[in-house]
N, CA, C and O of each residue as an XYZ file, in Angstrom:
312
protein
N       0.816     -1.189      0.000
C       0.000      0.000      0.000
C       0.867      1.263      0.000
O       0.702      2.240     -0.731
N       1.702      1.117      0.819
C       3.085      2.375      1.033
C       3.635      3.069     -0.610
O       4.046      4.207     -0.836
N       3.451      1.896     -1.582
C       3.903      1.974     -2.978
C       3.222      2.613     -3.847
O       3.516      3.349     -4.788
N       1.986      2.119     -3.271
C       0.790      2.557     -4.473
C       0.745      4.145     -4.041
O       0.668      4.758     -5.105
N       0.756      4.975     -3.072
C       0.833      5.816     -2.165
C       1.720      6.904     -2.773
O       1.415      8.028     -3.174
N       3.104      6.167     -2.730
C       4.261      6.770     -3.387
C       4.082      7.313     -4.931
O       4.369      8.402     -5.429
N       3.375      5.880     -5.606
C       3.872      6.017     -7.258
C       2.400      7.227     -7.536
O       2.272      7.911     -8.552
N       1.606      7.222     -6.554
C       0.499      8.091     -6.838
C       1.194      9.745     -6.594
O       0.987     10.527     -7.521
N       1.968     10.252     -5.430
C       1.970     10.924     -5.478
C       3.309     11.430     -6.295
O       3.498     12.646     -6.322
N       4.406     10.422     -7.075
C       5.068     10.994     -7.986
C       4.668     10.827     -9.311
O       5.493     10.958    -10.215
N       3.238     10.491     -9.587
C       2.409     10.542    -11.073
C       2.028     11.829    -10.585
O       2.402     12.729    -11.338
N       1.260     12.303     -9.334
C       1.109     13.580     -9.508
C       2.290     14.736     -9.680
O       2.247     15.521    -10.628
N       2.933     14.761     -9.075
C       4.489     15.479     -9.303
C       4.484     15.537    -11.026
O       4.246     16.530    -11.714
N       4.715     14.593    -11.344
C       5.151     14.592    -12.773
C       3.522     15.391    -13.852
O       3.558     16.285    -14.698
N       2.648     14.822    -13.479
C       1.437     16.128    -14.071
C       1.210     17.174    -13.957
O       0.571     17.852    -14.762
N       1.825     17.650    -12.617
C       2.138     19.618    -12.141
C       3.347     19.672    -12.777
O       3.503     20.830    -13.163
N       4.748     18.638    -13.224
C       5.714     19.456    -13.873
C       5.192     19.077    -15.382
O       4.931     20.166    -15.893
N       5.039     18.494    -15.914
C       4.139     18.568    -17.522
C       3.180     20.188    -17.300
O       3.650     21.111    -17.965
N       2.311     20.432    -16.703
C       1.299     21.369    -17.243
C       1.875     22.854    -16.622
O       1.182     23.868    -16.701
N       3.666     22.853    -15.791
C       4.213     24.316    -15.581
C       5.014     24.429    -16.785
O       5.147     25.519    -17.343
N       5.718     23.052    -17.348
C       6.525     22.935    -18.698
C       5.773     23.939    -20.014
O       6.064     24.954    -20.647
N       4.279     22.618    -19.927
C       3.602     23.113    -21.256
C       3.246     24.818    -21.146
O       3.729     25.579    -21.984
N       2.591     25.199    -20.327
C       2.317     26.271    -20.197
C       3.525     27.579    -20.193
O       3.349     28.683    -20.707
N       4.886     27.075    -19.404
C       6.037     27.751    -19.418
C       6.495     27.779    -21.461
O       7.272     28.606    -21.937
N       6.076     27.139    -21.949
C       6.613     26.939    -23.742
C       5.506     27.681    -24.069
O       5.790     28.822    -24.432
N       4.427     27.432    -24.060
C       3.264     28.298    -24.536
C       3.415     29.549    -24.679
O       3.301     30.209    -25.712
N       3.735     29.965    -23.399
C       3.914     31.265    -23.035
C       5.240     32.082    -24.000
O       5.315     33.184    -24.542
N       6.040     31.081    -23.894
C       7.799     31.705    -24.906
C       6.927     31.723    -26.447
O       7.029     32.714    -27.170
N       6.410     31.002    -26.697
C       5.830     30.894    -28.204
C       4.953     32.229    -28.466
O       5.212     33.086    -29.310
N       3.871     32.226    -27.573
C       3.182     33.578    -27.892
C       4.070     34.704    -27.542
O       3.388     35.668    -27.890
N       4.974     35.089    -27.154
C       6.150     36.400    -26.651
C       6.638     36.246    -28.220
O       6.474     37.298    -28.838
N       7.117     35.331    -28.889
C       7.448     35.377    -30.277
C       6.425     35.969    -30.814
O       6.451     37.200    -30.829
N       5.580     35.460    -31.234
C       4.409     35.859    -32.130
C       4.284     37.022    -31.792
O       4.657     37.754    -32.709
N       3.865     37.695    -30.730
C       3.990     38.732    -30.854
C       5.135     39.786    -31.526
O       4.913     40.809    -32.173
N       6.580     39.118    -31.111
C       7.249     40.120    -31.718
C       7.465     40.185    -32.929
O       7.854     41.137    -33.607
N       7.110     38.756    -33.314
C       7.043     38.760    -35.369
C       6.218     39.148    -35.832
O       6.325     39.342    -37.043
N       4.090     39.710    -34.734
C       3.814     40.386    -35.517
C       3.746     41.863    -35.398
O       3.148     42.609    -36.173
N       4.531     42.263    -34.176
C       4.789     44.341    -34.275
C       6.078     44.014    -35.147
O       6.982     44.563    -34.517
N       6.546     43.507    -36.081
C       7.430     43.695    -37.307
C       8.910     43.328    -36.823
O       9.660     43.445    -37.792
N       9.655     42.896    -35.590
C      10.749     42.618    -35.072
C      11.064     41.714    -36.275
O      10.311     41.077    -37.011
N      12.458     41.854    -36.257
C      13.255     40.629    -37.301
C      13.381     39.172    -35.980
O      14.351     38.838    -35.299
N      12.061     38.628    -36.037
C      12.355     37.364    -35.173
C      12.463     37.545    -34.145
O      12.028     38.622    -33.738
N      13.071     36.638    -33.203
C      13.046     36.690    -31.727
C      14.125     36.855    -31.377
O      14.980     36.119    -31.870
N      14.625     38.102    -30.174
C      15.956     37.924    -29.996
C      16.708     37.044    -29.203
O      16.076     36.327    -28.428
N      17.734     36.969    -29.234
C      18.481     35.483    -28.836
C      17.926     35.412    -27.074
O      18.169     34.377    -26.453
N      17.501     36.081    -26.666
C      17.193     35.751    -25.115
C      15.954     34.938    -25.076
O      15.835     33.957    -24.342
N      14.977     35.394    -25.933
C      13.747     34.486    -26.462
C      14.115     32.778    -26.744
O      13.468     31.789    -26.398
N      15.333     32.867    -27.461
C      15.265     31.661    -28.210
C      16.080     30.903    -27.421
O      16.167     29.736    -27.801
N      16.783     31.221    -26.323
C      16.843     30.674    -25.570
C      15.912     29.877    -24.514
O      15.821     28.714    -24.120
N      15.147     31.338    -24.217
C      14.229     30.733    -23.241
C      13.106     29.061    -23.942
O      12.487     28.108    -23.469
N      13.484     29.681    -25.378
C      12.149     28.137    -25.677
C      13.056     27.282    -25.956
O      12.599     26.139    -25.951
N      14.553     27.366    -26.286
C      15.275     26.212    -26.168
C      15.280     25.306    -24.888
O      15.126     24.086    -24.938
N      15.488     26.075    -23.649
C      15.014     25.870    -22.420
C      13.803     25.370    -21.967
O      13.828     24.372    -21.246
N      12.533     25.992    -22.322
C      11.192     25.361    -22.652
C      10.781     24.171    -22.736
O      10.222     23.319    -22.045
N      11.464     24.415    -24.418
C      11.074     22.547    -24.881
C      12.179     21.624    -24.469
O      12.025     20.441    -24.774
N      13.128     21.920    -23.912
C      14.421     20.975    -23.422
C      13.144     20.460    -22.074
O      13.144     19.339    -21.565
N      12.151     21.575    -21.716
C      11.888     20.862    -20.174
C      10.886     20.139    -20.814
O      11.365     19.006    -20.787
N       9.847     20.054    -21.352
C       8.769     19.373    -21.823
C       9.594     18.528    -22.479
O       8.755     17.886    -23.112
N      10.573     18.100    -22.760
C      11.139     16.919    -23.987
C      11.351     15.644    -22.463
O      11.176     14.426    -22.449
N      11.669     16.349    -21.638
C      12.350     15.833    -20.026
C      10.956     15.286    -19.331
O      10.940     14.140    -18.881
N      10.035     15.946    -19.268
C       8.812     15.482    -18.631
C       8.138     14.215    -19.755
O       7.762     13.066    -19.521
N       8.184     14.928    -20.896
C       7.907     13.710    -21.814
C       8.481     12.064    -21.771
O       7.829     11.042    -21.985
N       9.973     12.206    -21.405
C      10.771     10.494    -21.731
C      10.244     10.396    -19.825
O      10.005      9.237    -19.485
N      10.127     11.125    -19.047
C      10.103     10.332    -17.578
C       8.335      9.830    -17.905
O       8.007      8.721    -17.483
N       7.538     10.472    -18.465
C       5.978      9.957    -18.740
C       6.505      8.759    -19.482
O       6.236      7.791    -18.771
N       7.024      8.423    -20.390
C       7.504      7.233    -21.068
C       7.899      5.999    -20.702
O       7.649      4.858    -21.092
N       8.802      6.647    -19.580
C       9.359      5.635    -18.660
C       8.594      4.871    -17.420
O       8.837      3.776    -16.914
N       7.037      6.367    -16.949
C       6.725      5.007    -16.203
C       5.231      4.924    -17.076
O       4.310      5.428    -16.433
N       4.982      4.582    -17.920
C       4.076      4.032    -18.880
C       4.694      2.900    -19.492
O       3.988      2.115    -20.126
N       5.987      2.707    -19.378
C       6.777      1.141    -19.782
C       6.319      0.139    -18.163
O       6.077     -1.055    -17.992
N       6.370      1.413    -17.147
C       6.679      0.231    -15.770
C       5.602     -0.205    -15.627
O       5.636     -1.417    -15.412
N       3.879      0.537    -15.655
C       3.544      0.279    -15.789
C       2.491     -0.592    -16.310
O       1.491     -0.953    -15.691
N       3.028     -1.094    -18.311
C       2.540     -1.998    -18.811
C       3.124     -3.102    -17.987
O       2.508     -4.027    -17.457
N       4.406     -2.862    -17.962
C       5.371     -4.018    -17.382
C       4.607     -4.905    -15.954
O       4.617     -6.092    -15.629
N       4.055     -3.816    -15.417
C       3.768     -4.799    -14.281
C       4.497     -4.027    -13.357
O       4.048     -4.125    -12.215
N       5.788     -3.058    -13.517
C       6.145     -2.754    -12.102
C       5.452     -1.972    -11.575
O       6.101     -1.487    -10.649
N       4.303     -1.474    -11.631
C       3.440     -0.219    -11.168
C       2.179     -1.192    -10.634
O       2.164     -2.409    -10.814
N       1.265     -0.540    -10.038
C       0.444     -1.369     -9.374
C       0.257     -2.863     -9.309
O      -0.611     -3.346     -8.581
């Protein structure tokens, strides 16, 4: 029971860092759009950092969702 307990509350962990990720990229994406459409030549390099950063974190929340969606077909999860 101690397990089921655990893996529940680091599935939740991992769904509050997925939806601060997605929303943290969302947010860098529309700051672009905007500046490509008041006429800026693109985003400046502090921008394109930040969504390099962004999607580096959503790419990270993505393979750990991967990983326990393997444990769990597997059998190591409930």
């Amino acid at each position: 029971m101690d397990k089921r307990k655990r893996w529940r509350e680091q599935e939740q962990e991992l769904v509050e860092r997925w939806n601060t990720a997605a929303v943290r990229y969302q947010e860098v994406q529309a700051e672009i759009s905007r500046q490509a459409s008041a006429g800026s030549n693109g985003a400046s390099q502090e921008l394109k950092l930040k969504e390099e950063s962004a999607r580096a974190e959503v790419e990270a929340v993505r393979r750990q969702v991967a990983r326990l969606k393997v444990e769990f077909a597997s059998g190591k999860r409930y």
